[in-house]
N, C-alpha and C positions, 0 to 999 in steps of 0.2 A: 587465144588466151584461156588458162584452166579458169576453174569455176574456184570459189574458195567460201563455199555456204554451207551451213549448218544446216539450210533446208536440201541438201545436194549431196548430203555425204553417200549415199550408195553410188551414185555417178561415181565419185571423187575415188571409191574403189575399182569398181569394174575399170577407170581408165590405168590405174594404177597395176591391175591385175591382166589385163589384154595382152600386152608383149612384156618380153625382156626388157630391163631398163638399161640405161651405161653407167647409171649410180645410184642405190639407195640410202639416204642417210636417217639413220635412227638416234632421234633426238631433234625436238622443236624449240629448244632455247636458240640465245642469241650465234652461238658456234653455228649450229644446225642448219639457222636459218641462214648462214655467211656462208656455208659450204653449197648451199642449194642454189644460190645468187650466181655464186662465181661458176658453178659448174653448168648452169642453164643459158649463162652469156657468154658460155665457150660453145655451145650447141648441142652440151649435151642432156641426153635424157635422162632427168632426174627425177625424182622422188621421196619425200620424207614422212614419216611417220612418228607421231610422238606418243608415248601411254598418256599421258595426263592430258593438261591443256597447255598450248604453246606455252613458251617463257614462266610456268608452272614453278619451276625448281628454282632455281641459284638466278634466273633472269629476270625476274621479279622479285629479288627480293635483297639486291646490293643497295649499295651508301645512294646509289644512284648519280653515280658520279663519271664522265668522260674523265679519267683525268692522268694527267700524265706522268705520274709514278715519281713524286718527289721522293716518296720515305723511301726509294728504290736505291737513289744516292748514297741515303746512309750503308745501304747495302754493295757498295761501289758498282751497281748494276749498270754500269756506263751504258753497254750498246741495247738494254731495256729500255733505259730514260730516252735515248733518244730515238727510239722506234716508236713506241706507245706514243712521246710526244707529238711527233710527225701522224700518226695514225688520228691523235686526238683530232688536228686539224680537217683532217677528211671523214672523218664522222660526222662534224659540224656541219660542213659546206656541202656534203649529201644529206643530210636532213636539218636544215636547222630549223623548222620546227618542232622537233624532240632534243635538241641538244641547244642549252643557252649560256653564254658565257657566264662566269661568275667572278665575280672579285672574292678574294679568299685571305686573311688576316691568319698569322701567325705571330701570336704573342711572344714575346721575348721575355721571359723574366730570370731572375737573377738565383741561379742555382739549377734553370730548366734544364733541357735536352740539349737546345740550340742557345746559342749566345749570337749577336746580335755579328761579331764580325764571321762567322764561322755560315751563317744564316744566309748573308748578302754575298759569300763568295758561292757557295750554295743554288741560291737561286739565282747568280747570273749564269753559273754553270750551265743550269737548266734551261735557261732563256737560249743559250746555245747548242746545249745540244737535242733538245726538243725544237731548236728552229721555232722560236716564239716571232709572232708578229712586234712590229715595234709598238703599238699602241696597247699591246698586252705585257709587254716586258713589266720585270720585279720594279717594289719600288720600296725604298727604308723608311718605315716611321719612329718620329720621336714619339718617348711616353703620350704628351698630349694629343697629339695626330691620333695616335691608336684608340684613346680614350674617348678620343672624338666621335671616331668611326663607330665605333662600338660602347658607349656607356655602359654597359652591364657586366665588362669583366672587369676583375678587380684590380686594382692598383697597387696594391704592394708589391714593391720591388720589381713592380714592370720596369723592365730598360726600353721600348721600344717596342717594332714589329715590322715583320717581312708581308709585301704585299702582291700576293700573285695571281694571273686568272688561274680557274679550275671550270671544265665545264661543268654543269648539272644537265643531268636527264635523266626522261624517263625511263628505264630499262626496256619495264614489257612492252612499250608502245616502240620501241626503238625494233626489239625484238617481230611487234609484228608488222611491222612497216619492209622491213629488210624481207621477209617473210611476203609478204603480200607483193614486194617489187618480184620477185623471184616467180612467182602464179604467173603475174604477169607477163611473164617469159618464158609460161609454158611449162614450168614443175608443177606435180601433182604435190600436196600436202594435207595433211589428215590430222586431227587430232584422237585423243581418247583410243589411239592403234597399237598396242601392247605384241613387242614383240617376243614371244613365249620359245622358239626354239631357230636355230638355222638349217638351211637345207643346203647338203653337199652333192658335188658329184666330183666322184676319182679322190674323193680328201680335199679338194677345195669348196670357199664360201661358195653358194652359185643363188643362195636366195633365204627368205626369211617366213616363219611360217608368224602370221600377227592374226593377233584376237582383237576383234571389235569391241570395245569395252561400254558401248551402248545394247547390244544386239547379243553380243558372245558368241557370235561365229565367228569360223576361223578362215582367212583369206591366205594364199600362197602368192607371196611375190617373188620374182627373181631377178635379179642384177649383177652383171656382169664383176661390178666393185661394189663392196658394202662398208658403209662407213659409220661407226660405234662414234656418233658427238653427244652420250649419254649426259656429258655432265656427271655428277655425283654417280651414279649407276653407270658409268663405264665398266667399272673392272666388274660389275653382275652380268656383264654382256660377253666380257671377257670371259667369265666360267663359263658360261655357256657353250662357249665357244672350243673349252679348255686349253683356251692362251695365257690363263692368269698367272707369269711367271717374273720372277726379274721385281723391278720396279712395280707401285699401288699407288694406289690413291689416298693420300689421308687428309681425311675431312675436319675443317673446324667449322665449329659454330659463329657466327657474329648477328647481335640482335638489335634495332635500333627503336626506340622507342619518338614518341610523336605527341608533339602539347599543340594548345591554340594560343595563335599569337598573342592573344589579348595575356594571357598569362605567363608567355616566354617570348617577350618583345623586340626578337633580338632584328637588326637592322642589320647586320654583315654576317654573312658565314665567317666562321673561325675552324682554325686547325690548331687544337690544343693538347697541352700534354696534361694526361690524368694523374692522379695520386702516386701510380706505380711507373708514371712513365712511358705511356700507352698514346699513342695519337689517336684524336678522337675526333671526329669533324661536329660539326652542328652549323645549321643550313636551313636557313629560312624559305617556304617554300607555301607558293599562296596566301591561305591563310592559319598555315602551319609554322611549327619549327619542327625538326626533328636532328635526334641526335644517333650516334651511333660511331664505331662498332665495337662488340667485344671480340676475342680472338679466342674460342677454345676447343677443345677435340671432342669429338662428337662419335659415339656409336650407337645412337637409337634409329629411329624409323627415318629412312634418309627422306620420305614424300612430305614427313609431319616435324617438321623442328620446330620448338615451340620454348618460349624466353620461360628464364628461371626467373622465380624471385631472386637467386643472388645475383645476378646477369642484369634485371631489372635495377637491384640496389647499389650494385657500381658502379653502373650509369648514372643515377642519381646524385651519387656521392660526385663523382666526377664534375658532373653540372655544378654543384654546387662549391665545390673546389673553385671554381674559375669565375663563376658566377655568382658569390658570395650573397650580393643581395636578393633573389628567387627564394631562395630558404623552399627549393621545390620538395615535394613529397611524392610518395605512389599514386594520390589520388589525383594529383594535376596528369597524371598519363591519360592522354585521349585516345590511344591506338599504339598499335606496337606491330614489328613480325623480326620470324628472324629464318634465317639464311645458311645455307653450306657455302661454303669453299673447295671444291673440289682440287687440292694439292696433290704434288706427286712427289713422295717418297722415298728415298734411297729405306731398305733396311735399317730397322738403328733408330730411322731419325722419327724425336717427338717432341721439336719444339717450334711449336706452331711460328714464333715470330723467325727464327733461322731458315724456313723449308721454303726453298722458294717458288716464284709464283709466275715461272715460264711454263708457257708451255712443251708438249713432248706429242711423239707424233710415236706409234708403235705397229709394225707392221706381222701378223701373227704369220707361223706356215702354211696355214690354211687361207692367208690371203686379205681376213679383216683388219681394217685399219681403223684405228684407234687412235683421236685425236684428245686428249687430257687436260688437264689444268688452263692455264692461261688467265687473261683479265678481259673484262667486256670493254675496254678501249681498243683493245687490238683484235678483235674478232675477224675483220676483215684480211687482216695480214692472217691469221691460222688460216681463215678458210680456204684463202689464196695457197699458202703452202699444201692441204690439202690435196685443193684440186690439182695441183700441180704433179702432186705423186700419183691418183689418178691417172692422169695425163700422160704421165709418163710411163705407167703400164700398157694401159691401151696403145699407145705406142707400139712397146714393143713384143705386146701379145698380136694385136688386131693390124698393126701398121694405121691407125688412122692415127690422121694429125685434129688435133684442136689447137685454137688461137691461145696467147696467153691472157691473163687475166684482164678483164673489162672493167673491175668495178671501182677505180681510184677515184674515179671522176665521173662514176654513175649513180644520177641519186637516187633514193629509196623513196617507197611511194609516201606521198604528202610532200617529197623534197623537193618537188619541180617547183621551183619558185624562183629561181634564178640566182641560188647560193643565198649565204647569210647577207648580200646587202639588196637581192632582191626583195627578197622576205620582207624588208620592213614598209617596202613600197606595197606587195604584194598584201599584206596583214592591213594596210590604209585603206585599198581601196574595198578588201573584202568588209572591214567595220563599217565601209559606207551602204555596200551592197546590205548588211543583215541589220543597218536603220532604217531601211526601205522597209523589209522584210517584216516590223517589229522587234528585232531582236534587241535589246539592252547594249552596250556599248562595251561594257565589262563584260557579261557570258558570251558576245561574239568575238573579244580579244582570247578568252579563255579555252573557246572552242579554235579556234585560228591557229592557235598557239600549238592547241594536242592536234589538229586534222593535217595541216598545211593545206596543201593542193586541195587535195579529198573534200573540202569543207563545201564546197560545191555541192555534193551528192548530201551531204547533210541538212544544205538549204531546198534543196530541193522536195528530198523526205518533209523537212519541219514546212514546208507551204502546202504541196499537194497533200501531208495524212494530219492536217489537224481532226478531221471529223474522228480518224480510227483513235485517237491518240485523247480523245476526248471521251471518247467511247469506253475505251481502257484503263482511262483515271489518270494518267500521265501527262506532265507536264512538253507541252509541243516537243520542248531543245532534248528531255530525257528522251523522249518519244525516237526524237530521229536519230540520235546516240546508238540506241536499242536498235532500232530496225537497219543502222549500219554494220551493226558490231554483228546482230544477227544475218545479213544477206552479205558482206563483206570483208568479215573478219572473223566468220564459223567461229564466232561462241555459240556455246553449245549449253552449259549450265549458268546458273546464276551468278557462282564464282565467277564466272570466266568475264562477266560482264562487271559486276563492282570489283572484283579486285583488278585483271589484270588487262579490262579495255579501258577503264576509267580511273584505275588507282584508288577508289572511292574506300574502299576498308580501312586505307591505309589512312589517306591526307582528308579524309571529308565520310568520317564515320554516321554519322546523323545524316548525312544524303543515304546514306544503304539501308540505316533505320526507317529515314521515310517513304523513301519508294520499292522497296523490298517486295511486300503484300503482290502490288498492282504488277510490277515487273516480273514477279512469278509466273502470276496469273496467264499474265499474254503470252511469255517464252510458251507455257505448258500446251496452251490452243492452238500455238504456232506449229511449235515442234512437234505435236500431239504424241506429249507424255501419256504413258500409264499415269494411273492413281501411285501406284511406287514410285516409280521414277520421282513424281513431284513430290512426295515426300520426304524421300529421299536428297533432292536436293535442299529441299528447304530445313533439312534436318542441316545439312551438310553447311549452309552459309550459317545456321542460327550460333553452330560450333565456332563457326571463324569469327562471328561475332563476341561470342564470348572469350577464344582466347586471346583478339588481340586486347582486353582489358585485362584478363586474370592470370596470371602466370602458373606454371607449375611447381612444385614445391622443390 
């Protein structure tokens, strides 16, 4: 088993840099990590490198939603709805503790999108061709029913509502779990590894020259096949490459913003249509709501996208549209982020809501394969397709055979629990284990829920380091959070730990407020930062702090 530590990252290259690989893939979001999964349970030798920090970009920062492409229908995307659909289902039953089913209201009113008969032929549609379970199938409500479900939106001229599951999950935790099954199996993976140029022999790819973005040396890897799962920074891989030809990328914006339940009390997720006719989700989540998305094109800093006040005030306006009695404002915002969509482009085309959201596989003369667009539902099927073309080179370059894809029915780490109806046996008896332990009832559901399996290694940490964890000012459960995300999930900076191991910037801003200081402290003694370095980062989260409140003008 590779090593996958924050304290281990020169190991993590030298094994990376020793031999030839049979696949490198550049890019640590959720593609990236689906591509390194499926290619290391066919047997082959993989490797990924990401510049930032895993699920950094576009995989951290969606609706956070498994789901299986209703508004796709509108778009008669028949054989999408029912791929994604089928796909939703095996994202769940390989982790379902990052992926939870959700019930989802679709208001009906009288002049909307959907009308009430148009809706139910709609979503039985989808019940079939997503292959819904029958205790998930649609179900029609009258005005009251709906009104029941959800008090808070408003009544006029509601006809009814369409009732359907949607998953909810966490992206980046989805992102490093699939990630971390993948170590497991023996791929090297790295974060903060910026790949700056390729290296050729005869005019083909043959390897990738990447900068340490801790350190700023430069390391040479080579691999046989190299795979561009950039995300938004595909086609910068592609110049590099000078493939950028044909078909792009064009990127839109979507920002969602984030209140506390005490002040947006909503009891059901809803999928509504805004002022202009926009679907808009809002989804209750802990002790959150949040809402979201906007859809707009985007050409500033692909690494830093950052909500507009008018981006912020549509949103508002929106909420308020449906939600009539909130009479919410800017200052009820607890937290916000916002997001690319990395779409692909015919020439010509720029309107975000027509440009659709399959993905494209591109294979250059020099050999880099370039996987594009797509939805984090179906990440598993691109990866698969992928590695399959892989596969099928090596084939018929090298003659070696690989198996075909393993991962339908392989879970990702934390998923060993025995699918979504072992989990809730398995989350029973772990709440008994961590009453033993001291833990509360509520933070050991809460932790259960984000580790699965893994939660193990967490009680573990929180019993044997109370003295260190007391010593550091930290509370035990943060304590062993930190020293897992640090020895087993290489975060490396402060970001890496409130935003994208714990979600905390996002849904529990006041958690990163109060343990910030202390949590600094110990990464920097850990990791033994420079005096920059920790300045540096602490510069870096005080930013994130501030923009998920204040927007840009």
């Amino acid at each position: 088993m590779s090593v996958f530590s924050s304290q281990k990252r020169k190991n993590i290259f030298q094994s990376i840099e020793q031999e030839q690989l049979d696949v490198l893939v550049i890019g640590g979001g959720i593609t990236g990590a689906g591509i390194a999964l499926d290619a290391v349970t066919r047997g082959m030798n993989a490797a990924v490198v990401e510049m930032q920090d895993f699920a950094a970009g576009t995989s951290s920062r969606s609706t956070k939603l498994v789901h299986g492409g209703l508004r796709y229908l509108k778009q008669f995307e028949v054989k999408m709805v029912s791929e994604v659909g089928k796909e939703r289902a095996i994202v769940y039953e390989n982790g379902p503790h990052v992926t939870t089913p959700e019930w989802m209201m679709l208001p009906l009113y009288k002049g909307g999108t959907f009308g009430p008969f148009t809706t139910n032929i709609g979503l039985r549609l989808y019940d079939f061709l997503a292959g819904v379970k029958r205790s998930e199938r649609r179900k029609m409500l009258s005005p009251q029913e709906a009104a029941e479900k959800e008090p808070l939106i408003k009544d006029d001229k509601l006809k009814g509502a369409g009732y359907y599951v949607e998953y909810k999950t966490d992206d980046a935790r989805l992102t490093i779990e699939v990630m971390k099954k993948a170590v497991e199996y023996g791929a090297h993976s790295i974060n903060y590894a910026k790949v700056i140029d390729f290296i050729y022999d005869a005019g083909r790819i043959a390897g990738a020259v990447v900068e340490d973005q801790i350190t700023g040396e430069h390391r040479y890897i080579y691999a046989k096949k190299i795979v561009n799962a950039g995300g938004p920074w595909v086609d910068d891989l592609r110049e590099i490459d000078g493939s950028k030809q044909g078909k792009s990328l064009y990127l839109t914006k979507g920002i969602h913003l984030v209140f506390p339940k005490k002040r947006f009390p909503l009891q059901q997720a809803i999928y509504f249509d805004a002022p202009d006719g926009r679907m808009i989700f809002a989804i209750p989540r802990n002790k959150k709501t949040y809402v979201g998305t906007t859809d707009t094109s985007y050409q500033g800093d692909i690494a830093h996208p950052q909500m507009t006040e008018d981006e912020r005030d549509y949103l508002l306006e929106a909420i308020n549209f449906i939600f009539p009695s909130l009479d919410m404002t800017k200052d009820d915002v607890d937290s916000s982020y916002a997001g690319l969509r990395p779409l692909i482009a015919e020439e010509g085309e720029d309107d975000p809501d027509e440009i659709s959201r399959k993905d494209e596989m591109f294979i250059s003369d020099s050999g880099l394969i370039s996987m594009a667009g797509g939805k984090l539902t179906g990440y598993r099927k691109m990866a698969e397709d992928t590695v399959d073309a892989v596969m099928k080179q090596l084939k018929e370059e090298d003659g070696i055979l690989y198996s075909d894809s393993e991962t339908e029915h392989l879970p990702i780490s934390g998923g060993e629990v025995g699918g979504s109806k072992g989990f809730q046996k398995f989350k029973q008896d772990k709440i008994t284990e961590a009453a033993d332990l001291g833990i509360i009832e509520e933070t050991a559901d809460f932790l259960i829920q984000k580790y699965g399996a893994n939660i193990d290694r967490l009680f573990e940490i929180y019993k044997n380091e109370k003295a260190r964890a007391k010593e550091a000012g930290i509370e035990p459960t943060v304590f062993a959070e930190l020293q897992y995300a640090l020895k087993f999930e290489m975060a490396y900076k402060p970001a890496d730990f409130f935003v994208r191991r714990t979600g905390a910037l996002f849904f529990d801003i006041d958690f990163v407020r109060f343990h910030k200081d202390n949590v600094i402290n110990y990464i920097a003694k850990e990791l033994q930062w420079s005096d920059k370095q920790k300045q540096e980062y602490i510069d870096e989260l005080d930013h994130l702090l501030y923009e998920a409140v204040n927007p840009v003008k």
